[in-house]
C-alpha positions in Angstrom: 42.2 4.0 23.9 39.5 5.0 21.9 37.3 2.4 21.9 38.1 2.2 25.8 36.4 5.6 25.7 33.5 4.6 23.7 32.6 2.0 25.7 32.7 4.5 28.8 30.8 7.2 27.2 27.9 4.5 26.4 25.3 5.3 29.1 21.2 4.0 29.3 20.6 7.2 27.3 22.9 7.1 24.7 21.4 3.3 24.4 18.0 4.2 24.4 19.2 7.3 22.0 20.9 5.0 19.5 17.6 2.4 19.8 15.1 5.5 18.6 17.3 6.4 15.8 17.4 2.5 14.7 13.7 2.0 14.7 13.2 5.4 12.6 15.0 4.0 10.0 13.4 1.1 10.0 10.4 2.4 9.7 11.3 4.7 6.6 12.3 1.3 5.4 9.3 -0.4 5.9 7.2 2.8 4.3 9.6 3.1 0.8 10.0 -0.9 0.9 9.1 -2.3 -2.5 8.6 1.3 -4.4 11.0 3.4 -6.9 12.4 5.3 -3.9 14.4 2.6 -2.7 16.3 2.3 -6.2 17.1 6.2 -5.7 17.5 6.3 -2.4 20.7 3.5 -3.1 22.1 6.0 -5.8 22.0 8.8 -4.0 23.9 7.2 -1.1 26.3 5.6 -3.6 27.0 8.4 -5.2 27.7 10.6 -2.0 30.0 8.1 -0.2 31.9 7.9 -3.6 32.6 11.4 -3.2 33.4 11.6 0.4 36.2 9.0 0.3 37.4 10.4 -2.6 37.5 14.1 -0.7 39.3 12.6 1.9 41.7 10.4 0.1 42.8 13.0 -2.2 42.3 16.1 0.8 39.6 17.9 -1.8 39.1 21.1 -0.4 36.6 22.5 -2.5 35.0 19.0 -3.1 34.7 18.5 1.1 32.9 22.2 1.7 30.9 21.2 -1.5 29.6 18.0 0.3 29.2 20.3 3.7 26.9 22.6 1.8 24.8 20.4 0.2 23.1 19.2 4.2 20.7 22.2 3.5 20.0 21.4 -0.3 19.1 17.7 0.8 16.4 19.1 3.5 14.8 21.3 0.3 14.9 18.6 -2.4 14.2 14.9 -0.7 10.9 16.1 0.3 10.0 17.5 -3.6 11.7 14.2 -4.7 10.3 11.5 -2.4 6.7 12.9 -2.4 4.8 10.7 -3.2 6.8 8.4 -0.8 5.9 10.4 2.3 2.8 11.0 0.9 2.0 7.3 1.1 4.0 7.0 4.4 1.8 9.8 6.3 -1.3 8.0 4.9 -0.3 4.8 6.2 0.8 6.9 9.8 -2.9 8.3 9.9 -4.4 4.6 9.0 -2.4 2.7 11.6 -3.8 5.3 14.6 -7.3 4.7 13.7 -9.3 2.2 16.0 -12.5 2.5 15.5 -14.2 0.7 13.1 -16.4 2.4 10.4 -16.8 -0.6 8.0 -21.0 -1.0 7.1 -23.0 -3.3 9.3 -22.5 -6.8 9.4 -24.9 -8.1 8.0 -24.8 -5.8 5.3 -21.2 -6.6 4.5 -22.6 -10.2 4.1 -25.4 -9.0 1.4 -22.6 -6.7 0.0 -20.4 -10.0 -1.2 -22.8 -12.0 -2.3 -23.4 -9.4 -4.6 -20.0 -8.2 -5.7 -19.1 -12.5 -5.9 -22.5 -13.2 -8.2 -21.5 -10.3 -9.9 -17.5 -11.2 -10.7 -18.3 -14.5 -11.7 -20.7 -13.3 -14.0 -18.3 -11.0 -15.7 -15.7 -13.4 -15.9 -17.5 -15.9 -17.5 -18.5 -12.7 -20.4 -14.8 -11.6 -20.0 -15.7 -7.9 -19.3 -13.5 -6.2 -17.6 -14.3 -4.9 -14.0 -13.1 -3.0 -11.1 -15.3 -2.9 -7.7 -13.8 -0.9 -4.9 -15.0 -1.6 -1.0 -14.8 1.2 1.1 -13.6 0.6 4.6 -11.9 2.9 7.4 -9.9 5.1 4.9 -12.4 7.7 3.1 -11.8 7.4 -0.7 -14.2 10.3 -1.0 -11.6 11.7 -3.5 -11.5 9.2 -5.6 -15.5 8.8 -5.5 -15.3 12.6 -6.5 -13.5 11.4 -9.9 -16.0 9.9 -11.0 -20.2 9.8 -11.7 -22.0 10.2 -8.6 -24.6 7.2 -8.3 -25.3 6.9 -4.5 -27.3 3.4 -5.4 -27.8 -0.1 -3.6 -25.8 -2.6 -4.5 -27.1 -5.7 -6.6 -25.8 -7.7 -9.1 -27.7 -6.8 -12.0 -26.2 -3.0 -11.4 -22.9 -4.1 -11.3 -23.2 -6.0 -14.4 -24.6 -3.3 -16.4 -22.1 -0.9 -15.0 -18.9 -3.4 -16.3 -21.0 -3.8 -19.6 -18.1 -2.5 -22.5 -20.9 -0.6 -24.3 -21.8 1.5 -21.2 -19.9 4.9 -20.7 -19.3 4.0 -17.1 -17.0 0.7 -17.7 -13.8 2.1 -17.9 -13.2 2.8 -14.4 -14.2 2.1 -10.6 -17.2 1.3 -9.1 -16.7 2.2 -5.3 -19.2 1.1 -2.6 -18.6 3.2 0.1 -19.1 2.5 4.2 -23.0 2.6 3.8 -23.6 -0.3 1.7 -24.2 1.9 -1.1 -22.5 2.6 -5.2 -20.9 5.7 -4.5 -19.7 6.2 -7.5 -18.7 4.6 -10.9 -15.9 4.9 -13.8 -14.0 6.7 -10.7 -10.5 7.3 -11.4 -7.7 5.7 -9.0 -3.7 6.1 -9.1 -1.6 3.7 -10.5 0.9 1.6 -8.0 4.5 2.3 -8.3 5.9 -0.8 -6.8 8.0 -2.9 -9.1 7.3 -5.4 -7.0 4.1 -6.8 -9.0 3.0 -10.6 -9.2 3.0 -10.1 -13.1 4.8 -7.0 -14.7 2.2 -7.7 -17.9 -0.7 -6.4 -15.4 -2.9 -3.9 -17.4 -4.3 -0.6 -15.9 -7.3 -2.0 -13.7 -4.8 -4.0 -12.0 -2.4 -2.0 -11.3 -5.0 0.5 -10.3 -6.5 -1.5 -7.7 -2.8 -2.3 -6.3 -2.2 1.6 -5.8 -5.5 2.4 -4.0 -4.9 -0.4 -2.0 -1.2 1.1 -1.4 -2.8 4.3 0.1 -5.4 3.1 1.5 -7.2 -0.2 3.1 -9.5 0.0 0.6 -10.3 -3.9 -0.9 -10.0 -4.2 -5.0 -11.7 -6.5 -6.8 -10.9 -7.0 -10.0 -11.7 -9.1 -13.1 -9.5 -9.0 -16.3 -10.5 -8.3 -19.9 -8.3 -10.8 -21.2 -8.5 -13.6 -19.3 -11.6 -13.1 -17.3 -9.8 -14.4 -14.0 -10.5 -12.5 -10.6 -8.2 -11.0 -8.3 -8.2 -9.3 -5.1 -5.7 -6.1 -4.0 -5.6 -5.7 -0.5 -2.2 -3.4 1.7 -0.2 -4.0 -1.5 -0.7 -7.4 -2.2 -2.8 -8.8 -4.7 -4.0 -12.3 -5.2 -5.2 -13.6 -8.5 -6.8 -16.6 -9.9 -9.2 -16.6 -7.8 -12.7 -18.4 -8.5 -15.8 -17.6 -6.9 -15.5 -19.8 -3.8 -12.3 -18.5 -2.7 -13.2 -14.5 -3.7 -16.2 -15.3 -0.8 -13.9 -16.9 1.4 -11.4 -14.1 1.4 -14.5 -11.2 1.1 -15.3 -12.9 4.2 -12.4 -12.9 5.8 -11.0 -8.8 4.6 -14.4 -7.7 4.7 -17.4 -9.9 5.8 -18.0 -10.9 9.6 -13.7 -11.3 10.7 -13.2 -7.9 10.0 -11.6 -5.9 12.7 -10.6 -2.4 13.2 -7.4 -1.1 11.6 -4.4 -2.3 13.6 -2.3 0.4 15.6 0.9 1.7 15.1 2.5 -0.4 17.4 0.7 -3.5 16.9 2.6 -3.3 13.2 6.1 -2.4 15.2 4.8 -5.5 17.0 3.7 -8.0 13.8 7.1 -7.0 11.9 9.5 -6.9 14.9 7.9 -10.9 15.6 8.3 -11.9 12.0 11.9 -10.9 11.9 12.7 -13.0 14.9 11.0 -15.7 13.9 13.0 -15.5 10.6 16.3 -15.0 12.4 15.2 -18.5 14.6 14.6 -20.1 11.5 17.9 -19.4 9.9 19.7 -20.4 12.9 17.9 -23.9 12.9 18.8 -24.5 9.2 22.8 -23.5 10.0 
């Protein structure tokens, strides 16, 4: 009888009602996906259906208006303990509605890389270490405040005597900013927090480059100390080993002459809603 009532209270609204509340969750999903929240989000929910069952098992009075009360401590403390989750997720919210593109001029772009790729190469043949930030639609003017104002065109030769380990700038960023210019050097940029890196041995620059480009859609390019390979961070995602035909290849393609104005909210709904079918499809086939 009850589910006959269920089934009779379902109405288009209720549908559409249930739908909303689906794709809200999936989007917190998507925003925590791959950071520490997702580890403590898990407990927490362990740890509170634990209690409930044994409430109700056991008819814990005290226990059951515990668990009651503690609706309005949650809506205090998630938002002081998932801060820098929403933080990033709001971020990623104002990014997604932009859609205009305030990247530098084209052919600027194109000067920009073959400096930045001259430049990489150069200091991975020395083995000096090196991070280069390109500014795109998200203003790192926070980040360019970290660190020592140089406002200067780009060239090689700069670059390279920024990176240079006896200099006091090295240890740092050097961000170019929308107008083709150094904004700034030894800037200072937050760390990522995923624990979802290619290499859990990545030093600081690496995992520095991975955070910016977390918060922002900022590129990173980045050559180690160590091993005086190249990598690129770009939404999350790094890619390493690069030399420098494939750095130009995917400069051009992130920032050089394909680039194209920050997707929209619902163009992402869109992109992760197809990918999903396309891996339910596939998993169908292989059954």
């Amino acid at each position: 009888m009850e589910l006959v009532w269920v089934l009779e209270s379902v109405t288009p609204l209720a549908i559409l009602d249930i739908l909303l509340v689906a794709l809200l969750f999936f989007g917190v999903s998507f925003f925590i996906r791959g950071t520490q929240a997702v580890a403590l989000l898990r407990g927490l929910v362990l740890v509170l259906a634990f209690a409930i069952v044994i409430s109700n098992v056991f008819q814990l009075l005290a226990l059951r208006w515990l668990l009651g009360q503690l609706i309005t401590v949650f809506a205090i403390a998630i938002p002081v303990i998932f801060q820098p989750e929403l933080r990033r997720a709001l971020e990623r919210l104002g990014r997604a509605g932009l859609l205009i593109n305030r990247a530098a001029p084209e052919n600027l772009r194109v000067k920009i890389i073959d400096d930045v790729v001259q430049a990489a190469e150069r200091l991975s043949d020395r083995r000096h270490g090196a991070l280069i930030v390109l500014e795109r639609n998200s203003g790192l003017d926070e980040y360019i405040r970290t660190g020592i104002p140089l406002n200067s065109d780009v060239s090689p030769q700069l670059l390279l005597t920024i990176f240079w380990p006896k200099t006091e700038l090295h240890d740092g960023a050097a961000i170019i900013d929308r107008n083709g210019k150094i904004a700034s050097a030894a800037s200072v940029l937050p760390l990522s927090s995923s624990r979802n890196l290619p290499n859990p041995k990545l030093g600081t620059r690496h995992r520095a480059a991975l955070g910016l480009s977390e918060v922002s859609d900022a590129i990173c390019v980045v050559v180690s100390e160590e091993t005086g390979r190249i990598s690129i961070a770009n939404g999350g995602r790094m890619i390493m080993r690069l030399d420098a035909k494939r750095l130009k290849t995917i400069l051009n393609a992130f920032y050089g002459a394909e680039v194209r104005p920050t997707s929209s909210l619902w163009e992402r709904i869109r992109e992760q809603t197809e990918a999903l079918v396309s891996r339910v499809r596939g998993t169908q086939k292989s059954v």
